[in-house]
MIDO-443662 format. One record per atom (N, C-alpha, C): residue number from 1; x, y, z. Coordinates in steps of 0.2 Angstrom, whole numbers, plus 2048, in hexadecimal, padded with zeros to 3 digits. Layout:
<atoms>
atom n = NUM; u = X; v = Y; w = Z
...
</atoms>
This chain:
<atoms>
atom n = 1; u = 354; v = 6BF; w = C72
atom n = 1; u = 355; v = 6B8; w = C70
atom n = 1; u = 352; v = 6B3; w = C75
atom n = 2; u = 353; v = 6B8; w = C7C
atom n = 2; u = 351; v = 6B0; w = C80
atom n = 2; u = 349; v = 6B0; w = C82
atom n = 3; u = 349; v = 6B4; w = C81
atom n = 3; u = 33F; v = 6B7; w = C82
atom n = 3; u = 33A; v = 6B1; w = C7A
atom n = 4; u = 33E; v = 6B4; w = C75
atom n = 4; u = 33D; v = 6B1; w = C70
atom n = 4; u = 33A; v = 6AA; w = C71
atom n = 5; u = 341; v = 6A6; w = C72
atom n = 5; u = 343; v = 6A0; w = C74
atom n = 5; u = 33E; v = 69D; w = C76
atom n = 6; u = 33F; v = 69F; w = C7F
atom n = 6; u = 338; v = 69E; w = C84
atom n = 6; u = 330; v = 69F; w = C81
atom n = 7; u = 330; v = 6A4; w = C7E
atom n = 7; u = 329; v = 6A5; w = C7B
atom n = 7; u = 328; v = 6A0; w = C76
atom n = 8; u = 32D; v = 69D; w = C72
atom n = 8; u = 329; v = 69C; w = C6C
atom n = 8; u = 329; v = 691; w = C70
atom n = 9; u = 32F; v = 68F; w = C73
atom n = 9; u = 32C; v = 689; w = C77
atom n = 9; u = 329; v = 688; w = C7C
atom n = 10; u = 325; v = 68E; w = C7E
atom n = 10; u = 31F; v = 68C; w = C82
atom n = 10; u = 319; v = 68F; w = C7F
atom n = 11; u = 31A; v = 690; w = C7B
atom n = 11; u = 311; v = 694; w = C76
atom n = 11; u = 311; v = 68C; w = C73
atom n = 12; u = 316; v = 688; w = C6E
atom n = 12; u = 316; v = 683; w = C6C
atom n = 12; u = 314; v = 67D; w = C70
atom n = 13; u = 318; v = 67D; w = C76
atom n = 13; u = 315; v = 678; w = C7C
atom n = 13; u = 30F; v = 677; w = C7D
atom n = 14; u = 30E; v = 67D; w = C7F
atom n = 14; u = 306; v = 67D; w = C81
atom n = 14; u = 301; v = 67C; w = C7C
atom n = 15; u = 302; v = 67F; w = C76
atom n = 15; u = 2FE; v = 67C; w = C70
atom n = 15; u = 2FC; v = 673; w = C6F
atom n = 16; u = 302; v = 672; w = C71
atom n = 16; u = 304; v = 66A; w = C6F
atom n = 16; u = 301; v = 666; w = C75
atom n = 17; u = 301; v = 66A; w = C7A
atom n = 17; u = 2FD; v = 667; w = C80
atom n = 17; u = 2F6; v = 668; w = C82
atom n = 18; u = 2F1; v = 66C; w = C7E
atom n = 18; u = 2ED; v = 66E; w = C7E
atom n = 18; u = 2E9; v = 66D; w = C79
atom n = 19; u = 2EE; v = 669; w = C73
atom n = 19; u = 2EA; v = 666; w = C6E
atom n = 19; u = 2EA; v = 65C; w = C72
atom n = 20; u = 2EF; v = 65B; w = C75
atom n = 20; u = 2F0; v = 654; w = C77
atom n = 20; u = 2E8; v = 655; w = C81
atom n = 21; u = 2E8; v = 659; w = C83
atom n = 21; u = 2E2; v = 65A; w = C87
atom n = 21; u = 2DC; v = 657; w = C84
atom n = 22; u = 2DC; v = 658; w = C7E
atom n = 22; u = 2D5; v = 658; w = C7B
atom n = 22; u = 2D6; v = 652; w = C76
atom n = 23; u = 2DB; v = 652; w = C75
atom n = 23; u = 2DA; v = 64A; w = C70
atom n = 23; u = 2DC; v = 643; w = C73
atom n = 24; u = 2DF; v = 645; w = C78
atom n = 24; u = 2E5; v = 63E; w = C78
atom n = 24; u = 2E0; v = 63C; w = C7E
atom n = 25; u = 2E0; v = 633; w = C7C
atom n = 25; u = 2DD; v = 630; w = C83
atom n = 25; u = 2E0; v = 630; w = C87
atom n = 26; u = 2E8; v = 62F; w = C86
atom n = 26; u = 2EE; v = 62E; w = C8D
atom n = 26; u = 2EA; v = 635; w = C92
atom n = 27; u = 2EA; v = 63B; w = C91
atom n = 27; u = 2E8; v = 643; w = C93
atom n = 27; u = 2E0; v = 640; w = C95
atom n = 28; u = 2DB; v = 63D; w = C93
atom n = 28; u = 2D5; v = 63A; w = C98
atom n = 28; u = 2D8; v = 637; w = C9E
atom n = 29; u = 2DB; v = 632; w = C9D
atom n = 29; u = 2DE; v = 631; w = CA3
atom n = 29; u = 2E2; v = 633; w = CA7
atom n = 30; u = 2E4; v = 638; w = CA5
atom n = 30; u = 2EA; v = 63C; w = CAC
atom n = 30; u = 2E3; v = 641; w = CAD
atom n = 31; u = 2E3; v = 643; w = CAC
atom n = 31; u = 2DB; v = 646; w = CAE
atom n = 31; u = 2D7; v = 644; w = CB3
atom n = 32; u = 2D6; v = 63E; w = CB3
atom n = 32; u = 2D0; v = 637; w = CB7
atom n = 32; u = 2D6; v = 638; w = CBC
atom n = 33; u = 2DC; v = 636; w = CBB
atom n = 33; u = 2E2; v = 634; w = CC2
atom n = 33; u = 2E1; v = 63D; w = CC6
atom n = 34; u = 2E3; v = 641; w = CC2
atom n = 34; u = 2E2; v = 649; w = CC5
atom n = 34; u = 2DC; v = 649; w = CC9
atom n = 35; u = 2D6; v = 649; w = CC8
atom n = 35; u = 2CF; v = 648; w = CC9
atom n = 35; u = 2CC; v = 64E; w = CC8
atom n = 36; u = 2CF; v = 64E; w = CC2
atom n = 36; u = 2CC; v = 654; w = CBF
atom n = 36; u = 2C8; v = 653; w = CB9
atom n = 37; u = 2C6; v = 64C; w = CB6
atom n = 37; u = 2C3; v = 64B; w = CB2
atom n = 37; u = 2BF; v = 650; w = CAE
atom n = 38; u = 2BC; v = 654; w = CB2
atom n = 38; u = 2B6; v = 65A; w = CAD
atom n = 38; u = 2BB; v = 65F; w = CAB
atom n = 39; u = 2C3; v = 661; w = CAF
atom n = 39; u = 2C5; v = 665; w = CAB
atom n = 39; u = 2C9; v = 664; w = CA5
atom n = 40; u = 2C9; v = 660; w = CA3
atom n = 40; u = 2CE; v = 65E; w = C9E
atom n = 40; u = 2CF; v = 663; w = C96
atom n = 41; u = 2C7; v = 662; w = C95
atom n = 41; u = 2C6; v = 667; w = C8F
atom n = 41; u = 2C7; v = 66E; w = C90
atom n = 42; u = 2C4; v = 671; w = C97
atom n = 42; u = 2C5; v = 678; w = C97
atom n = 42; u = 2CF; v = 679; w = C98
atom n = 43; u = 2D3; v = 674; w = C9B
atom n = 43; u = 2DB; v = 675; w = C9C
atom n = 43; u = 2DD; v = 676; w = C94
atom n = 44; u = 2DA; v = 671; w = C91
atom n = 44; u = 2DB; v = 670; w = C89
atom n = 44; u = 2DA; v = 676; w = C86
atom n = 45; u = 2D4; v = 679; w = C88
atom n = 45; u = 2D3; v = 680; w = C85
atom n = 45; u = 2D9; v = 685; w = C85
atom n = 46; u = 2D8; v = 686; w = C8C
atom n = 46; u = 2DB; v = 68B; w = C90
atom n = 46; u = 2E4; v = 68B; w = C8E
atom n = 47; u = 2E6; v = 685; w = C8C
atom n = 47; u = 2EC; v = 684; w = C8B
atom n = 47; u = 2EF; v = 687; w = C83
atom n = 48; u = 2E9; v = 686; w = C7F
atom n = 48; u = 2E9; v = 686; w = C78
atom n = 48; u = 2E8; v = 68F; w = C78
atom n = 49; u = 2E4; v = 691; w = C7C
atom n = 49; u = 2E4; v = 69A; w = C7A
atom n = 49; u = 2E9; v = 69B; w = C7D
atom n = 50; u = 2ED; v = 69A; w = C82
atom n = 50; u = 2F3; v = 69D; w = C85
atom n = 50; u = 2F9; v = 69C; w = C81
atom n = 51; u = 2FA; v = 695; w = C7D
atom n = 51; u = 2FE; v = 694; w = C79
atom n = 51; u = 2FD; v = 69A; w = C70
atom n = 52; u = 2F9; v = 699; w = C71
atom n = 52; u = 2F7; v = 69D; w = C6B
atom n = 52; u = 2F8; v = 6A7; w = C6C
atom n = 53; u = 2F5; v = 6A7; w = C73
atom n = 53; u = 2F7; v = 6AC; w = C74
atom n = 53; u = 2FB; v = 6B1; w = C77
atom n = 54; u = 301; v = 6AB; w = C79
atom n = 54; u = 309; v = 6AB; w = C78
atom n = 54; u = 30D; v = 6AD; w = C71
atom n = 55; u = 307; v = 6A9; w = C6D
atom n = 55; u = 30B; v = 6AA; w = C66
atom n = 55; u = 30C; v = 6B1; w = C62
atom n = 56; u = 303; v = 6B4; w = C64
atom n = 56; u = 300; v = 6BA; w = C62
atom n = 56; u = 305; v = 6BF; w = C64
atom n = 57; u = 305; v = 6BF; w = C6B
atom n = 57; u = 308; v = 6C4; w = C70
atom n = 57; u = 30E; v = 6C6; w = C6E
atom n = 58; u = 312; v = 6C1; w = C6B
atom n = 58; u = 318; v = 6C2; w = C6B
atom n = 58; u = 31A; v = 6C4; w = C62
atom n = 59; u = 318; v = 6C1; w = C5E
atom n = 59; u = 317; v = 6C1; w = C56
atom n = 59; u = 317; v = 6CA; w = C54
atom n = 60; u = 30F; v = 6C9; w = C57
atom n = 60; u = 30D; v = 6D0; w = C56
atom n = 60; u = 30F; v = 6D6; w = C5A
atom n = 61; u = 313; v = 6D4; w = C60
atom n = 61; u = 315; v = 6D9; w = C65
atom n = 61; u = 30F; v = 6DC; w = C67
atom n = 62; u = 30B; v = 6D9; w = C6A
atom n = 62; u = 305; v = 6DB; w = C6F
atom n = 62; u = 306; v = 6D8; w = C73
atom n = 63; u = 309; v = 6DC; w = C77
atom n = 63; u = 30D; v = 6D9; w = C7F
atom n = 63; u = 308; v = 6D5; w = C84
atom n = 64; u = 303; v = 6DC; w = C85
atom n = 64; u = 2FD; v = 6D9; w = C89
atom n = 64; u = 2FB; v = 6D3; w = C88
atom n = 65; u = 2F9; v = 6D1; w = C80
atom n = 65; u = 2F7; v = 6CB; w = C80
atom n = 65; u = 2FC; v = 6C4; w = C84
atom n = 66; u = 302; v = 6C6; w = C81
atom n = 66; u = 309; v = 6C1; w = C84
atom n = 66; u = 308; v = 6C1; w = C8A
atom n = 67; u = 307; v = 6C7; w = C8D
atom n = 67; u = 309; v = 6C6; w = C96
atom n = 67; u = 303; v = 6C3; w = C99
atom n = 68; u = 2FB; v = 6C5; w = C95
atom n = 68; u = 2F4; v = 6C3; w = C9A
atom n = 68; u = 2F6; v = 6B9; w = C96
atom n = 69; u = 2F7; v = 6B8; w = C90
atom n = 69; u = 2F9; v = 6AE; w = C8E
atom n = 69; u = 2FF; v = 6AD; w = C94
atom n = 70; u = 305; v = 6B0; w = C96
atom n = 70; u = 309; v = 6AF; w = C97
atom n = 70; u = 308; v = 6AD; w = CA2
atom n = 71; u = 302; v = 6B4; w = CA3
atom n = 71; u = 300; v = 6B3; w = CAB
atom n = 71; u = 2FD; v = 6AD; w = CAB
atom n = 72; u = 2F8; v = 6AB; w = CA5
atom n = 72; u = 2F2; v = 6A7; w = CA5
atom n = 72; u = 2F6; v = 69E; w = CA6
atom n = 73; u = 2FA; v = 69F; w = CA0
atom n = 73; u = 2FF; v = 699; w = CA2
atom n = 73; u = 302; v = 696; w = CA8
atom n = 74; u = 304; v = 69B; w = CAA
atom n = 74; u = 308; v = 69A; w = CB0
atom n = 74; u = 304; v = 698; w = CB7
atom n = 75; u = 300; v = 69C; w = CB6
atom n = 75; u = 2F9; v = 69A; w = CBB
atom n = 75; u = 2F8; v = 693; w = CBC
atom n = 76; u = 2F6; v = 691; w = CB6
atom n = 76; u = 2F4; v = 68B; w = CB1
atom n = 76; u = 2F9; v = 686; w = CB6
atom n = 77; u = 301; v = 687; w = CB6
atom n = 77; u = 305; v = 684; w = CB6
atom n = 77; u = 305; v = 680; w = CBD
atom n = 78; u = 306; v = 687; w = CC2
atom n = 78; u = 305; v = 687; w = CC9
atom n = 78; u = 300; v = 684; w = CCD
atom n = 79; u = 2FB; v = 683; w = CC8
atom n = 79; u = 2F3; v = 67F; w = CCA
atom n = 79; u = 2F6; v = 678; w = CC9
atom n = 80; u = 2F9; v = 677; w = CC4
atom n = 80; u = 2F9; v = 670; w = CC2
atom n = 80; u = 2FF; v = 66D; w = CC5
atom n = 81; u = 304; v = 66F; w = CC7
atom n = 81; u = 309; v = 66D; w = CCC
atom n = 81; u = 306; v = 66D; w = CD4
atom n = 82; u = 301; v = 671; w = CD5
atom n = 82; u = 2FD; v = 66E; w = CDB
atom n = 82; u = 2F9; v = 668; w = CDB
atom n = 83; u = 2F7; v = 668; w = CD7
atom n = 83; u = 2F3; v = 661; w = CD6
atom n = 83; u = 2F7; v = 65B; w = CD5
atom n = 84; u = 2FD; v = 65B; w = CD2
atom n = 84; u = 302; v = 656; w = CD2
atom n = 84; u = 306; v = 654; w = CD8
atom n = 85; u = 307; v = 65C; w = CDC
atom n = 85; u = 307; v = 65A; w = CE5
atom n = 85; u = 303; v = 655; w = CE9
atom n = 86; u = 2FC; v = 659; w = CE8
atom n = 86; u = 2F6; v = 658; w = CEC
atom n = 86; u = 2F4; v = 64E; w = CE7
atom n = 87; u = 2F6; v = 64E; w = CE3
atom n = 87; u = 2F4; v = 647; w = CE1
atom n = 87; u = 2FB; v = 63F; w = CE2
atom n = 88; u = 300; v = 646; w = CE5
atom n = 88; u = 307; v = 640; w = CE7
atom n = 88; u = 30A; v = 640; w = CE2
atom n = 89; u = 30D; v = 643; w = CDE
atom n = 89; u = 310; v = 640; w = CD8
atom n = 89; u = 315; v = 642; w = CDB
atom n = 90; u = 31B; v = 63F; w = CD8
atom n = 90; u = 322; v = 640; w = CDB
atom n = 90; u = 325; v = 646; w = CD6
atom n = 91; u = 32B; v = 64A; w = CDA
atom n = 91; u = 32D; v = 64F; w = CD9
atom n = 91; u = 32E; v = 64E; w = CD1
atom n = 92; u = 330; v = 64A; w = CCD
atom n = 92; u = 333; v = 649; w = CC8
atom n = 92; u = 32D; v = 64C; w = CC3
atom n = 93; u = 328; v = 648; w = CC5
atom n = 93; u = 322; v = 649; w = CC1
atom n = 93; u = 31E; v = 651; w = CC2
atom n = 94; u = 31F; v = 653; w = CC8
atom n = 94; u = 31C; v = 65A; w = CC8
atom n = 94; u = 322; v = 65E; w = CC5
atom n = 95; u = 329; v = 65F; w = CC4
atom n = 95; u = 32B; v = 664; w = CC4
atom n = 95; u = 329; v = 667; w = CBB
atom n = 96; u = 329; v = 664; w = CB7
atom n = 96; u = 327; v = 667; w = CB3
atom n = 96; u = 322; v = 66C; w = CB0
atom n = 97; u = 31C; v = 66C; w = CB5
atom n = 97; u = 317; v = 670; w = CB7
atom n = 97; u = 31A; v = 675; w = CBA
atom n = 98; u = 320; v = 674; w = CC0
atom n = 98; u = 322; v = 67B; w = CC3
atom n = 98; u = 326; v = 67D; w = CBD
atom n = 99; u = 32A; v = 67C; w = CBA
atom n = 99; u = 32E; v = 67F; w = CB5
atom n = 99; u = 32A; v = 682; w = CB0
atom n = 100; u = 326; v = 67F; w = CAD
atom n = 100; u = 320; v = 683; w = CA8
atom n = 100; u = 31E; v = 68B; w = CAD
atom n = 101; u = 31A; v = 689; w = CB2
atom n = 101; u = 319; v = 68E; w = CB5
atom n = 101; u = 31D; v = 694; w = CBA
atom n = 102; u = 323; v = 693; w = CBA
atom n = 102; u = 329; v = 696; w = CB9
atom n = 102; u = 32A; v = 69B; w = CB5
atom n = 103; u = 32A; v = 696; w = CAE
atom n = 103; u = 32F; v = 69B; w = CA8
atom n = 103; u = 326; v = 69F; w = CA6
atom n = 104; u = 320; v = 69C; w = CA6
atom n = 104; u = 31B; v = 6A1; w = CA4
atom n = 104; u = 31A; v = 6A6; w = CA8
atom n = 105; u = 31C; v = 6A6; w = CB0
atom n = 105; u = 31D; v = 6AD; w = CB3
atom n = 105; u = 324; v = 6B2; w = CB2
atom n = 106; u = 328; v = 6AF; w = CAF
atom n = 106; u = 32E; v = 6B2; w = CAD
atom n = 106; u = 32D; v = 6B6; w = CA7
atom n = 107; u = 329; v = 6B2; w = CA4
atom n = 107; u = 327; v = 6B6; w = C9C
atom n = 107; u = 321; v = 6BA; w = C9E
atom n = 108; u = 31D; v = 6BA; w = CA3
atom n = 108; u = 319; v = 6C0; w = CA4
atom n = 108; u = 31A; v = 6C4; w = CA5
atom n = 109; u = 31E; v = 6C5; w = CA9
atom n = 109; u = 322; v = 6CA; w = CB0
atom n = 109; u = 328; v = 6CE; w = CA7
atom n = 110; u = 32A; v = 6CA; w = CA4
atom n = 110; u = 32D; v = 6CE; w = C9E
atom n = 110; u = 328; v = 6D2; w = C9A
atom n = 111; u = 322; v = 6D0; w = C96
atom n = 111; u = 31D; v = 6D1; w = C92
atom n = 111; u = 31A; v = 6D7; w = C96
atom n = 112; u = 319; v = 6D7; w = C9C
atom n = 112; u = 316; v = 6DA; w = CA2
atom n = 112; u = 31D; v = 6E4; w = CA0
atom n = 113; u = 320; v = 6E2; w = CA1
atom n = 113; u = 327; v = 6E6; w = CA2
atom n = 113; u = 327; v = 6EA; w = C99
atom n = 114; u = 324; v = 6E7; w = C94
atom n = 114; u = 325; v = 6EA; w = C8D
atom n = 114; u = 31F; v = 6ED; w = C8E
atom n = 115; u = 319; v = 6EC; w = C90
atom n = 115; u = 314; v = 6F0; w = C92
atom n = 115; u = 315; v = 6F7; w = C93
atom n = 116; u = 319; v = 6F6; w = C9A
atom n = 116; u = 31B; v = 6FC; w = C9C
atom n = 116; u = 31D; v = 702; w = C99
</atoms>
C-alpha cells in the first residue's frame, strides 16, 4: 500500500514537473537563477521518462524498470539539492529536493529488492 502510494506521487510529480520544465516561463527562470540554463530541457526530459517510468515499472510489474526511473530520480534529486546549496538557497527551499531524492532512493532500494 505504501510502495503504491509513494510510487504513484512521485511518477505523477515528476510528470508534472517535467512537463512544467519545458513549458512554464517561471522554470526558464529558476534555470537562468540555477545557472543552468542549457539544462533545463534535458531535466524536463529526464524528469518525464522517470516519472513515466515509475509508472511502467510499477503497473506492469517490471521492477527493473521502477528501480533504474526510481535510481535515476533520485540521482536527479541529489544534483539538484546541491545546486540549491552551491547557489544559497535557504534550507526551506532545498529540502524538498532532499526529500524527492530520499523517497526515489527508498523506492529503489524496494524495486531493487523485488528484482531479487
Amino acid at each position: 500500500m505504501i510502495l503504491n502510494t509513494i510510487t504513484l506521487i512521485l511518477a505523477f510529480s515528476f510528470i508534472f514537473y517535467g512537463i512544467s520544465c519545458l513549458l512554464s516561463k517561471h522554470m526558464v527562470l529558476e534555470f537562468e537563477r540555477f545557472g543552468l540554463k542549457n539544462q533545463r530541457v534535458l531535466t524536463g526530459i529526464l524528469q518525464l521518462l522517470g516519472g513515466f517510468g515509475l509508472l511502467v515499472g510499477w503497473y506492469f510489474k517490471i521492477y527493473i524498470v521502477a528501480f533504474l526511473a526510481a535510481l535515476g530520480l533520485g540521482l536527479l534529486m541529489f544534483l539538484g539539492f546541491g545546486v540549491r546549496i552551491k547557489i544559497k538557497d535557504t534550507v526551506l527551499q532545498a529540502l524538498p529536493s532532499l526529500i524527492f531524492g530520499i523517497l526515489n532512493m527508498y523506492l529503489a532500494y524496494v524495486y531493487f529488492n523485488m528484482i531479487l
